[in-house]
Each structure stands twice: as C-alpha cells, then as structure tokens.
ZABA-582194 format. One line per field, with one value per residue (C-alpha): residue number from 0; chain; z, x, y. Coordinates in pm, 1 decimal. Layout:
k (NUM,...)
c (A,...)
c3 (Z,...)
c1 (X,...)
c2 (Y,...)
REM end
This chain:
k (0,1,2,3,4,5,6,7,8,9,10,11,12,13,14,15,16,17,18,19,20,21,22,23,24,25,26,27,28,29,30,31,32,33,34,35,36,37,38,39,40,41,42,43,44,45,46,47,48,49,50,51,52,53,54,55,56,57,58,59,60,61,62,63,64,65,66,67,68,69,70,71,72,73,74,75,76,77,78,79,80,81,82,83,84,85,86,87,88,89,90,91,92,93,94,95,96,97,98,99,100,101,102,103,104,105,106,107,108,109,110,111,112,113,114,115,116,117,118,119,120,121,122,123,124,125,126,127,128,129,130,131,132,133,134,135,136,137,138,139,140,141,142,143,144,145,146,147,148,149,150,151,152,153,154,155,156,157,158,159,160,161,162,163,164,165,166,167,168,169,170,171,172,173,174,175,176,177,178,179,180,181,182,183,184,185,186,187,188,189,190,191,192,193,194,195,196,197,198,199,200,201,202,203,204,205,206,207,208,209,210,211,212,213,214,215,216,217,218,219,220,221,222,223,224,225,226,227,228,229,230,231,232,233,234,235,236,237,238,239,240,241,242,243,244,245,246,247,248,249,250,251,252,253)
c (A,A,A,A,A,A,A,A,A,A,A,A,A,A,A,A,A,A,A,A,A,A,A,A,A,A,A,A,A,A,A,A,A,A,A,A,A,A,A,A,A,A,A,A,A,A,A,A,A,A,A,A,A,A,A,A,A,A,A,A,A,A,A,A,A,A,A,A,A,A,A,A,A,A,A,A,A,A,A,A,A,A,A,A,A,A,A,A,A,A,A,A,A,A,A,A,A,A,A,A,A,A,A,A,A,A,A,A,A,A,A,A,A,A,A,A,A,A,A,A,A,A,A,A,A,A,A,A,A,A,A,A,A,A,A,A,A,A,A,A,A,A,A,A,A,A,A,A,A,A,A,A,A,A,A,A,A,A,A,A,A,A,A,A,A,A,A,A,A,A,A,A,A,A,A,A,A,A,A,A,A,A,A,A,A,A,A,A,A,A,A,A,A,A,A,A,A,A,A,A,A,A,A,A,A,A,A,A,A,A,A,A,A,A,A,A,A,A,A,A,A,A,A,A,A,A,A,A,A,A,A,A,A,A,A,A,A,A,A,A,A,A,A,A,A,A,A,A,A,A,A,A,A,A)
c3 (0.0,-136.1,-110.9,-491.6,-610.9,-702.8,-438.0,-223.4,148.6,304.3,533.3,907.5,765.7,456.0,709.8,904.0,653.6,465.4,838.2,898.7,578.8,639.3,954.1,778.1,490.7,727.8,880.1,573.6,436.8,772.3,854.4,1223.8,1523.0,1772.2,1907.4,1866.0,1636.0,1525.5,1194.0,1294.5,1084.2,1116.5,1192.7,960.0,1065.4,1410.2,1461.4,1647.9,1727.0,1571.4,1479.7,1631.2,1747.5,2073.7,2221.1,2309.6,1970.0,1669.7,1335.9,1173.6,1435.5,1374.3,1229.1,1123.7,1400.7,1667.9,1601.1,1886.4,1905.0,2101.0,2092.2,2024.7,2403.5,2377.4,2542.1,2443.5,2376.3,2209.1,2527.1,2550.3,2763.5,2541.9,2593.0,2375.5,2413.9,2552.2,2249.8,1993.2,2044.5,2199.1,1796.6,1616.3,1848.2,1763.7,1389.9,1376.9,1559.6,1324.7,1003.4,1005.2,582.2,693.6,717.4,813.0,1008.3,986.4,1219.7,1199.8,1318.1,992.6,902.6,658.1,776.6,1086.9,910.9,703.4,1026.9,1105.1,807.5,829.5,502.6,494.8,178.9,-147.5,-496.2,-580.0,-724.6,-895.9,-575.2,-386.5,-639.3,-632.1,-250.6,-355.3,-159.4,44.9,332.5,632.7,926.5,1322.2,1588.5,1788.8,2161.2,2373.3,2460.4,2654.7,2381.6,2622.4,2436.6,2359.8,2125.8,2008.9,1896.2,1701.2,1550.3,1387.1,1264.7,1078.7,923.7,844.6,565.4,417.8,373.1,553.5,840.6,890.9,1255.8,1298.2,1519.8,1529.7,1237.1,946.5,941.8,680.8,643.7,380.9,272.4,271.1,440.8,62.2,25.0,356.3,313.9,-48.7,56.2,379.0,113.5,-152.6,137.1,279.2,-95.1,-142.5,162.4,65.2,-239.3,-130.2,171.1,-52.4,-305.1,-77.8,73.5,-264.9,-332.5,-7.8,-42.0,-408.2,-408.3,-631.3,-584.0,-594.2,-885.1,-784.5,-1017.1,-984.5,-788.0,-1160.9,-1249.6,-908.8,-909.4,-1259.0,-1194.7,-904.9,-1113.8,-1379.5,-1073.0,-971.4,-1277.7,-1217.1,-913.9,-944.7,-861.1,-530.5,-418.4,-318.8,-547.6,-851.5,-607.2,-326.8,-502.2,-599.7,-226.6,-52.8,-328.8,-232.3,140.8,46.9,-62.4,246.1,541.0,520.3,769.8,848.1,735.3,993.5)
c1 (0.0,249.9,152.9,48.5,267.1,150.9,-135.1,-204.4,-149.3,-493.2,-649.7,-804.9,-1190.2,-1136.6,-1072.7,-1341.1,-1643.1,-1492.7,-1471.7,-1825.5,-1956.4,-1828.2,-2010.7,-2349.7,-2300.3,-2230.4,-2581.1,-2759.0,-2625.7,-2727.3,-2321.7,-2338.2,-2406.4,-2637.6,-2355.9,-2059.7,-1764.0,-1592.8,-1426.2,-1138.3,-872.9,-524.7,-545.9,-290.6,12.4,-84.9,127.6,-32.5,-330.7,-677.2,-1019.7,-1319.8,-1679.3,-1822.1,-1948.2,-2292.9,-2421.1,-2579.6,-2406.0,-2643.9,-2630.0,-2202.9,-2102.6,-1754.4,-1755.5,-1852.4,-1555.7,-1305.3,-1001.4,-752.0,-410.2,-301.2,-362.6,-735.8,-673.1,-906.6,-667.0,-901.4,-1028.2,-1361.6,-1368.2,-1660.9,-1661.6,-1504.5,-1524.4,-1226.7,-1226.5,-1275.0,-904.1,-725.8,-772.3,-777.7,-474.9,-248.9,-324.3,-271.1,65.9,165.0,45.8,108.4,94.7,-277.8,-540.6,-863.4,-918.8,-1265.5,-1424.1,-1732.5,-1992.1,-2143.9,-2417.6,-2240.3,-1884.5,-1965.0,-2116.3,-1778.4,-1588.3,-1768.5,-1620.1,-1249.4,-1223.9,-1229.8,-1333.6,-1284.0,-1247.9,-1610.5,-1712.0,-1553.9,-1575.8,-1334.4,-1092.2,-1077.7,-987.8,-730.9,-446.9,-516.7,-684.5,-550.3,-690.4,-720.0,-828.1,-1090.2,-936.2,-1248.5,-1330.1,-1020.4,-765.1,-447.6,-117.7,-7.7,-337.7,-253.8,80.0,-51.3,-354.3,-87.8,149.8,-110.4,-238.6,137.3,89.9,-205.5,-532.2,-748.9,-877.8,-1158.9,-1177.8,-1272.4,-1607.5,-1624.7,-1621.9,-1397.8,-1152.0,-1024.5,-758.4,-695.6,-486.4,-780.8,-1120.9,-1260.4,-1011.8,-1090.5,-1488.5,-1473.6,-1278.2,-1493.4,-1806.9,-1633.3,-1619.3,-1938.5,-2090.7,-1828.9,-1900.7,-2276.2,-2262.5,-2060.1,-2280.2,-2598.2,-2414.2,-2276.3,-2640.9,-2785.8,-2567.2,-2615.9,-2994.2,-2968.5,-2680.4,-2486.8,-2175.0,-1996.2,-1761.9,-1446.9,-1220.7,-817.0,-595.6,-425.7,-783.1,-836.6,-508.1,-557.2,-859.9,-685.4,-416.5,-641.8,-853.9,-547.8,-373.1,-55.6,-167.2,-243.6,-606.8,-715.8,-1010.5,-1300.9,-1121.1,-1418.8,-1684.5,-1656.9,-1802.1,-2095.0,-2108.3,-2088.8,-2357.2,-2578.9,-2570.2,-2622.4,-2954.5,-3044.3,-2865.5,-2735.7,-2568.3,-2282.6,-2050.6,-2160.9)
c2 (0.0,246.3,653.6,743.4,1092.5,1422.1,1446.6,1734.9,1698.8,1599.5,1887.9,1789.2,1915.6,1686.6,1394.6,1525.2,1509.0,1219.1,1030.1,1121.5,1029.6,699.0,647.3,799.2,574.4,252.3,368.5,381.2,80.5,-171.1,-181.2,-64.5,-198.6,3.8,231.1,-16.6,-70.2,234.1,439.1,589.1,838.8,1008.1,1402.2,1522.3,1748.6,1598.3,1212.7,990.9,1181.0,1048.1,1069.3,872.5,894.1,984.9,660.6,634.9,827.5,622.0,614.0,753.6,1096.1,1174.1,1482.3,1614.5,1829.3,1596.2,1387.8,1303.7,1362.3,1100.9,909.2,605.9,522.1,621.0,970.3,1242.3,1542.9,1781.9,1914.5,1841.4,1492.9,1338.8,985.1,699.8,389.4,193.3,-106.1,161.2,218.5,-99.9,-215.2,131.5,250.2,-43.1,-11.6,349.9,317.6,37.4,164.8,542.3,566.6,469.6,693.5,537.6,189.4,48.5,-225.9,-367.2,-599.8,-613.8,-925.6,-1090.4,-1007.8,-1174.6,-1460.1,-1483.5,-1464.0,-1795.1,-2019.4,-2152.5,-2102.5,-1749.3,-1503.7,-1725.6,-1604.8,-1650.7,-1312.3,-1016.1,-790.3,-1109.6,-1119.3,-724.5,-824.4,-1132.3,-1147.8,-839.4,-994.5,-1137.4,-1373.0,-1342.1,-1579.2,-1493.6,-1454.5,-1315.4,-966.9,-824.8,-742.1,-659.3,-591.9,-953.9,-983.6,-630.8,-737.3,-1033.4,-859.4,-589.3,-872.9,-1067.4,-754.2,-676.4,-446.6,-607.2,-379.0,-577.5,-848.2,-1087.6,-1154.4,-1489.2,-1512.0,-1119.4,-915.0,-722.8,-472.2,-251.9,46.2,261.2,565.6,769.9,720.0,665.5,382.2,178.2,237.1,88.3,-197.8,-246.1,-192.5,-451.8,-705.4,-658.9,-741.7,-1040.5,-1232.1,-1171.5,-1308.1,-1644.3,-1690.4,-1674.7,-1883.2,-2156.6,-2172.7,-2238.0,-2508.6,-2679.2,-2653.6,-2804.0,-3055.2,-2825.5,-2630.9,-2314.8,-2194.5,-2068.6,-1958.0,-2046.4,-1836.1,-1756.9,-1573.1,-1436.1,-1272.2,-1137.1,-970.9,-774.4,-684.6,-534.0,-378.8,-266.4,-72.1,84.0,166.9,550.9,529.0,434.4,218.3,473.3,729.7,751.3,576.8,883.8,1140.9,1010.7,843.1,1214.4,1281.9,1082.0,1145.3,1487.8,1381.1,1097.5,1228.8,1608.1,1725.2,1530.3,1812.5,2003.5)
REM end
C-alpha cells in the first residue's frame, strides 16, 4: 500500500467530513451496530493523534464536528472529555501506531462479515468484488473480549501491511490511505461475503456447488482492478457516495 505521487497533502476538515460520511453511509447501508464498532482516521500534521466517534451516539447521528479527538492510548486530547469507548481504540490505536501511511481503520460488526468470520475457510475467490480483494486480506483468531497488548501485537502482525482483516467469530476490518479507500474496501467485502454466503447456501440446499475460479484468475482480476496503481479504491466511487448522502442524510458536514 504504497503513497500514490503528485497528491495534495490531506487537510483535518477533509478527514473530518470524509470520516463522517463513512459512519453515515455505514448507517444507511445496515453496517453498524447500535452504538458499537468504530471508523477511525489520522489528523494530519498531528502524529499519532486520531479521529473517532463519541461513544454512546448512533451512526447515523455523527457529524464532522462531533468527532473526537484522542491518541493512540485512547486519550481524548481535544479538550472536551466526550466519551469513547475503551475497544474503539485498543484495535484502532495499535493499527494506527503500526500503520502510520494509513489513514482510516474500519471495524465492523457487519451481518455478513460476521457470518464470514464464522467459516475456516475465509473469503474465497467466488465473485468479482473477492478477487478485487485477492491477496489483500488477512486472518485473526478470535481470543475473547479483553484485547491486552499480547493480542494487540498479534492482531498488527497478521495484518502486516495487508489492507485488511476478517476476525474470525467477530467481524472485518479494513484500512486505507484515505477514508474513501478503507470504506470501499470495507463496502467490496461486505458485498463479497454476501454473495458467497448466498451462493454456498444455494448449493447446499440443491446438491450443487460453488464456482471458484483459480488463484491464476483471481489474481488477474486484481491486477487489472489494480492498474498501475495511481487510482485508489473509493477514489471515482466517493463522489458520488458524498452525493448521495447529500440527498439521504445532510448534515454530516456540519
């Protein structure tokens, strides 16, 4: 996940109503979970100092301005002592120190996610929005609720510098160099692990089976995703995204 050239230095507001967009658009799309699970993004000019919501408020209710900042220890050091929850950064803190060419970690709870999280066979090739994912995903085991610093250390090294996580038994995770970057892929996932849920159900329930391509196809459909690398994921997609919260749920650039 190299940086691509010749593009402006991002601003703290851009962060701020591109983070909050994401949150609005995980609302609108079913992707959150009451007031759990959290977006998080780098404040540029500002190391190790991030962006997150103020626990206790619904996706669906964040606004740029409303954003929190903290460190990489959870600390709120904007001032205001708003609330965060304390699991919102044990996994968002460790990523964020790990991965500082990152911008935005996402982790979710989201229905089929979780299903996926289930399977031991993780994410397969069976659909055009997998093999945009192929070989960009990593695994973790599922270790209970208290993530101390020994689980922290392992969840960074199997994410190593991989864009992405299934959590087995809990959910996904995502990071990207922009927020438009780790909300596609999180998006692309969400639709992948749809599709091969529904499709693996299907062929249980008729004594048929799944096609899945070779790794040969799989990984030359990413590379044609892919390019030479100097568009981003989310890069066309996030206009039209911001668009169209413009017209469901205005005001999260407030």
């Amino acid at each position: 996940m190299s940086a691509p050239a010749n593009r402006p230095p991002r601003t703290e507001a851009e962060v701020r109503r591109d983070l909050a967009a994401a949150y609005r658009l995980a609302a609108l799309n079913g992707l959150d979970d009451t007031v759990y699970t959290h977006l998080s993004a780098s404040v540029p000019g500002e190391p190790g100092v991030y962006l997150i919501n103020e626990f206790g408020l619904g996706f669906d209710e964040i606004t740029a301005s409303g954003l929190v900042k903290v460190d990489v220890q959870g600390r709120v050091v904007d001032g205001s002592a708003r609330p965060v929850n304390p699991t919102g950064f044990t996994i968002h803190g460790a990523v964020h120190a790990a991965r500082p060419e990152v911008e935005c970690v996402i982790h979710l709870h989201a229905p089929w996610g979780v299903a996926l999280s289930m399977l031991p066979g993780g994410l397969q090739p069976t659909s055009q929005w997998a093999m945009r994912l192929f070989g960009r995903l990593g695994y973790h085991a599922y270790e209970g609720l208290a993530l101390g610093p020994a689980e922290q250390r392992r969840l960074v090294a199997n994410l190593g510098a991989l864009d992405g996580l299934v959590l087995h038994n809990h959910g996904t995770l995502t990071v990207g160099r922009t927020v438009a970057e780790a909300y596609m892929l999180m998006h692309l996932l969400e639709r992948a692990a749809e599709a091969q849920l529904r499709a693996m159900a299907a062929a249980a329930a008729t004594g048929g089976r799944v096609l899945v391509p070779g790794d040969d196809v799989a990984a030359l459909t990413h590379r044609q995703w892919v390019g030479d690398g100097a568009e981003r994921d989310g890069d066309v997609e996030w206009p039209a995204l911001l668009r169209r919260l413009d017209r469901l749920s205005p005001g999260y650039r407030d």
